[in-house]
N, C-alpha and C positions, 0 to 999 in steps of 0.2 A: 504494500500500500504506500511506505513511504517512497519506494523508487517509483511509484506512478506519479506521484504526486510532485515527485521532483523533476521525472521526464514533463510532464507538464507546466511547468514552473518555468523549466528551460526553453522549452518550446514558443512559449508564452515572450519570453525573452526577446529569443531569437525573431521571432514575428514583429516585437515592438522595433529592433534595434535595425529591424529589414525596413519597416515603414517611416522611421525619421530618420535614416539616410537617405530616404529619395529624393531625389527634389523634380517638384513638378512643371515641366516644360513651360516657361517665361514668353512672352509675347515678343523679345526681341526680336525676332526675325520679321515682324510687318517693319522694322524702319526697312526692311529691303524695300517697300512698295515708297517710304519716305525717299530713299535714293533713286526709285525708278521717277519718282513724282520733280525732285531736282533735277534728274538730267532734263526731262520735258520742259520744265519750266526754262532754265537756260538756254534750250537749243531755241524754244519758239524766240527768247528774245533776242539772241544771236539773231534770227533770221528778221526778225522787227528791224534792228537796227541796220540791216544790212539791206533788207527792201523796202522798206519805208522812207519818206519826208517825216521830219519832225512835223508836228499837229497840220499835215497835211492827210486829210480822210479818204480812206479808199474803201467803197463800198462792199458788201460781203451780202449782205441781206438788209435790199433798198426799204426804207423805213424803218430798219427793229438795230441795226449794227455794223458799223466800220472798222477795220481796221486801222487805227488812227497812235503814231509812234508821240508819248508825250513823257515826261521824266517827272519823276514823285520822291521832293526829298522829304515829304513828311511820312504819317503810316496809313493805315487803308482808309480812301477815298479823300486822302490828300493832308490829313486831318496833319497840322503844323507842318507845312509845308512852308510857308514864307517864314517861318523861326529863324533866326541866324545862325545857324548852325550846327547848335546844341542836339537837336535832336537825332542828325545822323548817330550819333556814338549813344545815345538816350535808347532810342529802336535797335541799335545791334546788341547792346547790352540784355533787354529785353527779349530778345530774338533768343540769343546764349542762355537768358536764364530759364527762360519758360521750355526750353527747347530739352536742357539738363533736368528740370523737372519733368517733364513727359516721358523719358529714357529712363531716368530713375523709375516710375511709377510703372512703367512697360515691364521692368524686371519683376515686379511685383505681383503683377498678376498675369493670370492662367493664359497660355497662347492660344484657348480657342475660344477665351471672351473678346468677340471680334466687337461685341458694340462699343467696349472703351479701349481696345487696339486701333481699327481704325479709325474713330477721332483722332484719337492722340499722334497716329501717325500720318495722318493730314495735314496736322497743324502743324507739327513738324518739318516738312516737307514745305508747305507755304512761307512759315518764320526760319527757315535756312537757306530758302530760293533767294529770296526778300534781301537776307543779309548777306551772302553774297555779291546781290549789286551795290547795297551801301560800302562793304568793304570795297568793291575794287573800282567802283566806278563814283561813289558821292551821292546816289541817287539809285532811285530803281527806275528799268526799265518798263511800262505801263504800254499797252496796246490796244488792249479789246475796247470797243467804245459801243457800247446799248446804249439806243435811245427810242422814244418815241415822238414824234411830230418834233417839237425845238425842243423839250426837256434831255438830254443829255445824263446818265449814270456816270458818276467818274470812273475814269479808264482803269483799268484792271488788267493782269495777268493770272496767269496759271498759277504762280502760288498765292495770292490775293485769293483766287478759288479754291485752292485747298483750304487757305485757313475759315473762308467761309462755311464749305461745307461741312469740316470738320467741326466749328463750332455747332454749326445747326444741330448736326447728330449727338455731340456730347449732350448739347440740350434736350433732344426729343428723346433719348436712351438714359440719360442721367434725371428726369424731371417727369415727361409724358410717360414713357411707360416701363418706367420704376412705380409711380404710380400704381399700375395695374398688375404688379407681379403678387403671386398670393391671392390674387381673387378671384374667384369660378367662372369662369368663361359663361 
């Protein structure tokens, strides 16, 4: 009785000391979609800048959207833009820091909770496109121009769209239907 009781004891053990050394596979691997989502964001404005007139409009879809090359030293939708300065190095630092937070939080949870992986790795992706052109250029490159009849949407890129999308989702997964988890369909 006592050697059962101690194979079982052992066993017991053995099974705990098997389960807190696993560790359960991390969500790092979506920043791969955040370095697929920089290369795109760069390449389009590489070609912005290379086939476009600065705020000369080329149309794409007549009424709704131009292609239209215009440079944003503030952050999304222009916002302190005419600041003196301050703010490039203000937005990159912000970029670095929100960006280290996301990377951290990705190691922390599970890789196939995609609703706060892909957030995180959007905004990611948009806040490292972004600070890249503040670092090398002073400014970000901005191209896509929506509008309708004379109202005008300020110009935007591909990483300006990731961070929007991304935030939308953390909000509609973190708030809308966190909401509804737990309750009977």
């Amino acid at each position: 009785m006592a050697r059962a009781r101690i194979a079982a004891i052992s066993e017991h053990t053995a099974t705990m000391s098997r389960s807190s050394n696993r560790v359960e596979a991390n969500a790092l691997p979506w920043l791969g979609l955040s370095v697929l989502l920089i290369g795109i964001d760069q390449l389009t404005k590489v070609w912005a800048e290379s086939a476009l007139q600065f705020q000369r409009p080329v149309p794409v879809i007549d009424g709704l959207m131009n292609w239209t090359l215009t440079y944003n030293e503030g952050a999304a939708f222009s916002f302190l833009s005419d600041a003196s300065g301050w703010q490039r190095w203000f937005f990159s630092a912000l970029a670095i820091g929100i960006s280290g937070m996301l990377v951290f939080w990705l190691r922390k949870i599970p890789r196939h909770d995609w609703r706060h992986a892909l957030p995180f790795a959007l905004v990611i992706a948009g806040a490292l496109g972004n600070l890249i052109d503040r670092l090398r250029l002073g400014h970000v490159v901005d191209f896509i121009d929506v509008y309708w009849g004379a109202s005008h949407w300020p110009a935007f890129n591909v990483a300006d769209s990731a961070i929007s999308v991304g935030a939308v989702l953390l909000l509609l997964f973190g708030v809308v239907f966190h909401k509804n988890e737990g309750k009977p369909a």
